[in-house]
C-alpha positions as CSV (number, residue, x, y, z in Angstrom):
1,X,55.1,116.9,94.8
2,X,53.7,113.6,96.5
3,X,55.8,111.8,98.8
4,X,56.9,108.6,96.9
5,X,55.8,105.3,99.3
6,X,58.5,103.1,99.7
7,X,57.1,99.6,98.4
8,X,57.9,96.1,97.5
9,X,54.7,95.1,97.7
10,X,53.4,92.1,95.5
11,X,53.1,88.7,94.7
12,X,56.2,87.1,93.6
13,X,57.0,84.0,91.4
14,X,58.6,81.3,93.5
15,X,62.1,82.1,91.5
16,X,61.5,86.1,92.1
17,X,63.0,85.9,95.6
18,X,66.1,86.7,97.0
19,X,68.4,86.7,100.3
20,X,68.1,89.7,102.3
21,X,69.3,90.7,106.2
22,X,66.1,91.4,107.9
23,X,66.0,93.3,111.5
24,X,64.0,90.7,113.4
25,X,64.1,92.3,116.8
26,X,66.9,93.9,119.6
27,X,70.5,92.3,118.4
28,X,68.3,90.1,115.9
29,X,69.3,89.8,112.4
30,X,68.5,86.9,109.8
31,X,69.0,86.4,106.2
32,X,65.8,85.6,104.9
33,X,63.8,85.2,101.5
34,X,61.9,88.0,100.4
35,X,60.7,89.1,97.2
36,X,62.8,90.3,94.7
37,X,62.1,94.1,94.0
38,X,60.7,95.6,91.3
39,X,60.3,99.0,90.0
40,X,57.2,100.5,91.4
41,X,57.4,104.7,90.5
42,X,59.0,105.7,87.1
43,X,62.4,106.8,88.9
44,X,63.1,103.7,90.1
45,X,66.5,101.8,89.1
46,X,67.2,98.0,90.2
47,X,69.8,97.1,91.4
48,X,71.9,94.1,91.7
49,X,73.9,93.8,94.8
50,X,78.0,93.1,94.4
51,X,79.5,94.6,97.7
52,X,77.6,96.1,100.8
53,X,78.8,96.7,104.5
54,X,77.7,97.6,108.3
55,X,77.4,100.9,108.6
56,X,77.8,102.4,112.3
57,X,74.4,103.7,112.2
58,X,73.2,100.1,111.4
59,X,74.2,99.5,114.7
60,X,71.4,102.1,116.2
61,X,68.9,99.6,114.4
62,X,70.9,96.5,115.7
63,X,70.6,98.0,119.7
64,X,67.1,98.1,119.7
65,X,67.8,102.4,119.7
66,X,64.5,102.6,116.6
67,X,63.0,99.5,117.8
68,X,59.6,101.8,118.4
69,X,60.7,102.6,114.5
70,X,61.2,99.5,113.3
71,X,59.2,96.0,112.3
72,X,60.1,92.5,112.0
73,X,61.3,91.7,108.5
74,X,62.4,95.2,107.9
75,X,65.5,95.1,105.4
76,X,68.8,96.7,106.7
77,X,71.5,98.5,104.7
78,X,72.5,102.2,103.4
79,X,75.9,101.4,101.7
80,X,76.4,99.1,98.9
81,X,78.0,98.6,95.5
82,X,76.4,97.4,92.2
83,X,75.0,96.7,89.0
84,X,72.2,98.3,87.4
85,X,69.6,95.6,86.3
86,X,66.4,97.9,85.0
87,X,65.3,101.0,85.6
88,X,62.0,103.4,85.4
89,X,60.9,105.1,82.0
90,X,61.8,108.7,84.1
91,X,65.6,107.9,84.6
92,X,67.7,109.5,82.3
93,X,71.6,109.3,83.5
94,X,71.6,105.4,83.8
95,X,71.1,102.1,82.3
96,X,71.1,98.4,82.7
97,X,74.9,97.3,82.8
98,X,76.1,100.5,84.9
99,X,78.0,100.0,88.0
100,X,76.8,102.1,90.7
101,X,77.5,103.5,94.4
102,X,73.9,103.8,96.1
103,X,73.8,106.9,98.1
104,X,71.2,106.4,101.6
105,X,70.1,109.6,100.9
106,X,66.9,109.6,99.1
107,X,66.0,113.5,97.7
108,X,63.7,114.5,95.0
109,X,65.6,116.9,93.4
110,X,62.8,119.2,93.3
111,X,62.2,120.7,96.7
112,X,63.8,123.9,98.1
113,X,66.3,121.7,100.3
114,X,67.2,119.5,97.2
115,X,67.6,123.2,95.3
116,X,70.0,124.0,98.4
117,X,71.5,120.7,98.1
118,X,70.6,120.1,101.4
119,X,69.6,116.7,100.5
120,X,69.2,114.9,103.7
121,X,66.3,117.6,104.0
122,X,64.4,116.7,101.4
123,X,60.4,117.7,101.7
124,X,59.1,114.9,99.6
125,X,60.9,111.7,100.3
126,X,59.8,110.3,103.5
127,X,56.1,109.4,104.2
128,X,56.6,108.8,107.8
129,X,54.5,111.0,109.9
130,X,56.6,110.5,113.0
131,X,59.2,112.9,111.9
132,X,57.1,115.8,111.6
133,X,55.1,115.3,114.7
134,X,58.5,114.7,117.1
135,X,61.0,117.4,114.9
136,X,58.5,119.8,113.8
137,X,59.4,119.0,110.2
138,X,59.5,116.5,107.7
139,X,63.4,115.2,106.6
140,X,64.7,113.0,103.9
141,X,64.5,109.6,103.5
142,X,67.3,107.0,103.7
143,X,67.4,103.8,102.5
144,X,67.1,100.9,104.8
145,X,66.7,103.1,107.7
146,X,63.7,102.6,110.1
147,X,59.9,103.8,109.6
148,X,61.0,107.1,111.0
149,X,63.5,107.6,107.7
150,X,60.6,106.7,105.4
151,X,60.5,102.7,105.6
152,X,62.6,101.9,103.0
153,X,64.0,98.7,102.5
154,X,67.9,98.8,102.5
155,X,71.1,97.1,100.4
156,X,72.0,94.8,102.5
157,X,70.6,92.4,100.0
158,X,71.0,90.7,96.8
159,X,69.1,93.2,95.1
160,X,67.9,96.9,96.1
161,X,65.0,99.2,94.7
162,X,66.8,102.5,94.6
163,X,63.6,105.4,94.4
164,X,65.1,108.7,92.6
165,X,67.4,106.7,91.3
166,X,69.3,109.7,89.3
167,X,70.2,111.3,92.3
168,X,70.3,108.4,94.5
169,X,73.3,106.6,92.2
170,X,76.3,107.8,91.4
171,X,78.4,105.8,88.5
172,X,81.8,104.4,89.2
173,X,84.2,103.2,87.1
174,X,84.3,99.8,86.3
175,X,88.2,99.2,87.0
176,X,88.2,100.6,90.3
177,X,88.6,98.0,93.0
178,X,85.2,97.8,95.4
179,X,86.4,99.2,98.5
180,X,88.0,102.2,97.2
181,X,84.1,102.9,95.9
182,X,82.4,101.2,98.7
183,X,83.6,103.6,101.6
184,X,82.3,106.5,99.2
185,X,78.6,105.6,99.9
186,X,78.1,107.0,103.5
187,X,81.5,107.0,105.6
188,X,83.4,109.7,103.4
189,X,80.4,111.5,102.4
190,X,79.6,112.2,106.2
191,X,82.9,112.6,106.8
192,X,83.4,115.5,104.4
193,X,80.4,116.9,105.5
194,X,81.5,116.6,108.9
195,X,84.3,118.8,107.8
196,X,82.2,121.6,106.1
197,X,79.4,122.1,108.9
198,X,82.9,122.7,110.8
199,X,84.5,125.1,108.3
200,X,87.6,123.5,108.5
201,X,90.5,125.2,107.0
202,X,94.1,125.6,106.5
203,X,96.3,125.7,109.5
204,X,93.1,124.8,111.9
205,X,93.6,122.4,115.3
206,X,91.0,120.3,115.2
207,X,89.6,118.0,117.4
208,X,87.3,114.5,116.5
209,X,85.4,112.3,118.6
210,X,85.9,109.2,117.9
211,X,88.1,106.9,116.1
212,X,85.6,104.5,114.6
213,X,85.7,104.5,110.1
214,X,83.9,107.8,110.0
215,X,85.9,109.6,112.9
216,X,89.1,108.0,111.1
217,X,87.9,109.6,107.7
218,X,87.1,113.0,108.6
219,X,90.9,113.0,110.6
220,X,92.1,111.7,107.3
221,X,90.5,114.2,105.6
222,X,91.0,117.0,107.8
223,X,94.1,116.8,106.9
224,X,93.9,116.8,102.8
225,X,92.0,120.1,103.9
226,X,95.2,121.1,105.8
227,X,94.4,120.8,109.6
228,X,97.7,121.6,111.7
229,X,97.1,119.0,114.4
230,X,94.3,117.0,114.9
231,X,93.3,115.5,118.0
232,X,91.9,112.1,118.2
233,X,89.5,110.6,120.8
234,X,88.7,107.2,121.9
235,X,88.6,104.4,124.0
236,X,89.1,102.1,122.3
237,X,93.0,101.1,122.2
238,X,93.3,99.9,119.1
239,X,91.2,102.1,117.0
240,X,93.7,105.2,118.9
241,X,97.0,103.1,117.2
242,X,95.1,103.4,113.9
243,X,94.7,106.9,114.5
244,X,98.1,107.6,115.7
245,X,99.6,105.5,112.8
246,X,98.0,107.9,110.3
247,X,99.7,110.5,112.0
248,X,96.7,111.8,114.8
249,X,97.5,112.8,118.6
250,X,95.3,110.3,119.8
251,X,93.5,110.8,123.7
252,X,92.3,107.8,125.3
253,X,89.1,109.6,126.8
254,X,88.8,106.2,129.7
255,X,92.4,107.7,130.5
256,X,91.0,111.3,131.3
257,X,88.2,111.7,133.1
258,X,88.2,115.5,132.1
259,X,89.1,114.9,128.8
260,X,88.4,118.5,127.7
261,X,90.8,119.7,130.2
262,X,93.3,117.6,128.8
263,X,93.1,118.8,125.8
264,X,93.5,122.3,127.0
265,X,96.3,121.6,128.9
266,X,98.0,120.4,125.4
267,X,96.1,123.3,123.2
268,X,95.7,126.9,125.6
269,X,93.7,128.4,122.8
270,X,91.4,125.3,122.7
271,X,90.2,123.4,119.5
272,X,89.4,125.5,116.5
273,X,87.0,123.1,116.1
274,X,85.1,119.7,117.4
275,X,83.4,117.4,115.5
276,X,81.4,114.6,117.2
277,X,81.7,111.4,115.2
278,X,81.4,108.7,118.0
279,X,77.8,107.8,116.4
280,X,76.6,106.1,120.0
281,X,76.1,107.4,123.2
282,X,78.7,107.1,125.6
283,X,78.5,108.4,129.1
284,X,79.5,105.9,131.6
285,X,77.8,108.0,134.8
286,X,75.7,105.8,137.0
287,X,73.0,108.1,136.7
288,X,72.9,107.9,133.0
289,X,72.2,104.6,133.0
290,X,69.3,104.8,135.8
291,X,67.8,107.4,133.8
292,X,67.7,105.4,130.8
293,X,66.2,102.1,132.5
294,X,63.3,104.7,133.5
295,X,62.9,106.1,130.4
296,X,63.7,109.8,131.6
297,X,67.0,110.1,129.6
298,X,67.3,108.6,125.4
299,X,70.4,110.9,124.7
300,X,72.9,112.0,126.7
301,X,75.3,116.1,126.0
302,X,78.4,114.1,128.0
303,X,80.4,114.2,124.9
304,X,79.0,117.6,123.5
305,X,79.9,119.1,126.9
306,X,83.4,118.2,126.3
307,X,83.4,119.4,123.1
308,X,81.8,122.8,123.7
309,X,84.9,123.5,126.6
310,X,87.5,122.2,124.8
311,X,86.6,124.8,121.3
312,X,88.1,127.7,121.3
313,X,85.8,130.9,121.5
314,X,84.0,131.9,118.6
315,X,84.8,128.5,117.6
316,X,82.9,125.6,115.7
317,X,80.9,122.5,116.9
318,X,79.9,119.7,114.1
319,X,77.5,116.6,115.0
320,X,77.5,113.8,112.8
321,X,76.9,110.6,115.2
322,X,73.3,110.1,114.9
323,X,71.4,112.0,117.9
324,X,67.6,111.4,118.0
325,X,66.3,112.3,121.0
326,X,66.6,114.8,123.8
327,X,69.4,114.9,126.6
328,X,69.4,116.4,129.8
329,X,72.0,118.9,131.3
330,X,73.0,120.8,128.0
331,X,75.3,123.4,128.6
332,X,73.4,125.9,126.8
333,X,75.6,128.8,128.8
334,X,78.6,127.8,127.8
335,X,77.2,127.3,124.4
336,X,76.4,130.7,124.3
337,X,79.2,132.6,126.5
338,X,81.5,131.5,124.1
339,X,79.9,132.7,121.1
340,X,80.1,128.7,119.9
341,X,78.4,127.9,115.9
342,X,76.8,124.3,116.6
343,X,75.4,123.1,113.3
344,X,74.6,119.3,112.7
345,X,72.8,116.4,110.4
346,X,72.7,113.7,108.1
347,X,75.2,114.4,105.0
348,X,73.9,115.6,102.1
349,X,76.0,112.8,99.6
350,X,74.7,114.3,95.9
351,X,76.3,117.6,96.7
352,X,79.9,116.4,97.4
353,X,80.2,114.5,93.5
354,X,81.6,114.2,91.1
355,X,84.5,115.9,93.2
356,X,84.7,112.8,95.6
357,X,85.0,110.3,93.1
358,X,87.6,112.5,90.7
359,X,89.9,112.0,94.0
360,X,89.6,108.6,94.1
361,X,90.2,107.9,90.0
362,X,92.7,110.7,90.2
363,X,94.8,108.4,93.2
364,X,94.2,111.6,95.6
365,X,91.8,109.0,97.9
366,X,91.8,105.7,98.9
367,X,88.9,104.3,101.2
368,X,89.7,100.7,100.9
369,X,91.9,101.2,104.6
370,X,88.7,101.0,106.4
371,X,87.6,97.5,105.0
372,X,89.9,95.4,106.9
373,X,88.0,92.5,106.9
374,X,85.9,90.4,103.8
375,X,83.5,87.6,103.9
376,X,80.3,86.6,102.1
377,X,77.3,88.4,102.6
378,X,75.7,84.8,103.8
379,X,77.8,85.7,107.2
380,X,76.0,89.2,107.3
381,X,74.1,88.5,111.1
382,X,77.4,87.2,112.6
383,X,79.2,90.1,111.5
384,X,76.7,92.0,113.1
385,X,77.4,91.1,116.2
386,X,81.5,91.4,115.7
387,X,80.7,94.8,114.3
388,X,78.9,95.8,117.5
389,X,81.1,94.8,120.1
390,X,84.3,96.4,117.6
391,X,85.3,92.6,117.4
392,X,86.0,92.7,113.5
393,X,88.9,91.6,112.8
394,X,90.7,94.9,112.0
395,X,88.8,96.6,114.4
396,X,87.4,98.4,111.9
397,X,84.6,97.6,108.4
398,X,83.6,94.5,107.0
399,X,83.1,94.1,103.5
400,X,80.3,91.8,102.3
401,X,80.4,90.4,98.8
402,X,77.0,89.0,97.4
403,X,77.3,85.7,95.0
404,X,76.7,88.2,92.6
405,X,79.7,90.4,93.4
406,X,81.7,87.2,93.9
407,X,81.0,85.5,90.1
408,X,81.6,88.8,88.7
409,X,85.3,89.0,90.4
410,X,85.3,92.6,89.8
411,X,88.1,92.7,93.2
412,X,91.2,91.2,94.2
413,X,91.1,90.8,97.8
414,X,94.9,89.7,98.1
415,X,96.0,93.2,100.0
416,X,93.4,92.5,102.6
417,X,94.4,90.8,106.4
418,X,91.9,88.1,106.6
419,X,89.4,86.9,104.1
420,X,86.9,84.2,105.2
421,X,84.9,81.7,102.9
422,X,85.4,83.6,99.4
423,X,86.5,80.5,97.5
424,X,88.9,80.9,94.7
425,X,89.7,84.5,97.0
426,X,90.9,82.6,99.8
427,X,94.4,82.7,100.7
């Protein structure tokens, strides 16, 4: 099967434009006018934009960590909320009118990875030739993502092109409230997944890096699976009280500078298993950072190395936080002695519905604890910046509601801490 080109590519009518964030460089991001989408393969849907957010691996883009990846104008965004507007003559499971979660996995359905449902895999949906040439092997596409991840433009916009659009949308209710669907695009699919490339089971101590809205998730959920203890790290202060409130140990790592030792110290046997969710590197060692200004070092193992002492042997390693590159001093001996399982990647979102979204209508899940902050999707490049420096207020997700999502008034946002500028919404 041909790769499908991502493509927006055409002349538009003066009214066929719409408001978009665009990456316009290293900490750079406007909301510009750009053509208003249309469907360009017979799989495409369109659709109209009522709730998006900041995902932490926008923030990769946002740091300049792709900027070899990325160009000027590119359109940002992998989780969103909407309305259906048209679709291709090959999509059979929606229609215009039909709310919808966009996944940021793009599959084909077709492929021996989609067959696997290993969708984030897929053979066919990413054009880019980088990927091959640096991983040996072509992966998925994502959605407002970076040339590497196919070129895509994202969500983060008033309205999206969504390729695939059968697997790539998943209806939702109409009378659930946004951000109990909104935090189902990305953060608890990879989350869950987190949890199954860790095989965690009943009884387990388990141990997650990071306390950001997918570390928080997978503890949540590593629970609902029936983790014993779970360990919690962090530095960040107030992202640990979250943690502790929902019933985590949490470990300020800036508080141990061994913090695998710690950990053993609490837990003899060790961690039955780690799961890295901190999505950004993290070492603080001098040398690090000089080896990064000379371009010798991209990633860095600081946090896997932690991980791989503190599991138990025979135990399991997870990686969700967005690695790219290569890091220096693995401890590949370690890794090994103990007879460690290290699996990774990006989630694979189609495999884990309809049961995801049966525990949300069914009251079993609730992901609107991670949005504790809304606005307008106007204020999208300042709450970039918030986002990045964990300066939300909340500490935690921002939701963004489009004009769209706000003349529709398909939430009430009266539960919520703070809301900014939302008219009628405002407190």
């Amino acid at each position: 099967m041909a790769a499908i080109m991502p493509s927006t590519a055409y002349t538009p009518h003066p009214t066929e434009v719409m408001k978009a964030a665009q990456w316009m460089g290293t900490r750079k991001i406007e909301v510009g006018l750009v053509p208003k989408p249309k469907v360009t393969d017979p799989s495409d849907a369109i659709v109209q934009i009522t709730h998006c957010t900041i995902s932490g691996s926008d923030i990769h883009l946002y740091e300049g960590e792709l900027k070899d990846a990325m160009e000027k104008g590119d359109i940002l965004g992998q989780e969103a909320l909407g309305i259906v507007e048209e679709v291709g003559p090959d999509v059979k499971t929606l229609k215009p009118g039909d709310r919808v979660i966009i996944l940021p996995v793009i599959s084909c359905g077709t492929c021996s990875y989609c067959q696997r449902q290993e969708y984030s895999l897929c053979d066919n949906t990413n054009p880019s030739p980088d990927t091959e040439s640096t991983y040996g092997h072509r992966l998925g596409g994502k959605l407002g993502y970076s040339r590497l991840c196919g070129g895509y433009p994202g969500d983060q916009a008033e309205y999206c092109r969504v390729p695939h659009a059968d697997l790539s949308c998943v209806r939702a209710p109409d009378d659930v409230d946004a951000q109990k669907l909104l935090g189902l695009t990305n953060v608890v699919t990879t989350a869950w997944h987190a949890l199954e490339l860790a095989e965690v089971q009943d009884g387990d101590v388990v141990g997650v890096w990071g306390c950001g809205p997918i570390g928080l998730a997978t503890q949540r959920l590593a629970k609902l699976r029936g983790a014993k203890k779970v360990y919690a790290m962090d530095k960040d202060a107030a992202r640990l009280q979250i943690a502790e409130d929902f019933g985590m140990i949490p470990v300020n790592v800036d508080g141990h500078p061994d913090v695998a030792e710690y950990i053993l110290s609490l837990q003899n046997h060790g961690l039955d298993q780690s799961i890295e969710a901190s999505g950004y590197r993290t070492s603080q060692e001098p040398e690090y950072s000089a080896m990064r200004a000379i371009g010798l070092e991209r990633d860095n193992s600081d946090t896997l190395s932690a991980m791989i002492k503190a599991t138990r042997k025979g135990g399991n390693v997870a990686l969700v936080g967005d690695f790219f590159f290569t890091a220096h001093d693995f401890p590949i001996g370690p890794l090994m002695q103990k007879a460690l399982t290290v699996r990774g990647g990006q989630t694979w979102p189609q495999k884990y519905y309809p049961f995801l979204m049966d525990l949300v209508v069914e009251g079993k899940l609730d992901t609107s604890w991670m949005f504790t902050y809304v606005d307008e999707f106007e204020n999208i490049a300042e709450m970039y910046q918030k986002f990045s420096k964990h300066e939300v207020p909340g500490r935690l997700k921002v939701c963004l509601v489009t004009a769209f999502g706000r003349s529709q008034q398909m939430q009430s946002y009266s539960d919520l801490p703070v809301i900014r500028g939302l008219g009628d919404y405002e407190e």
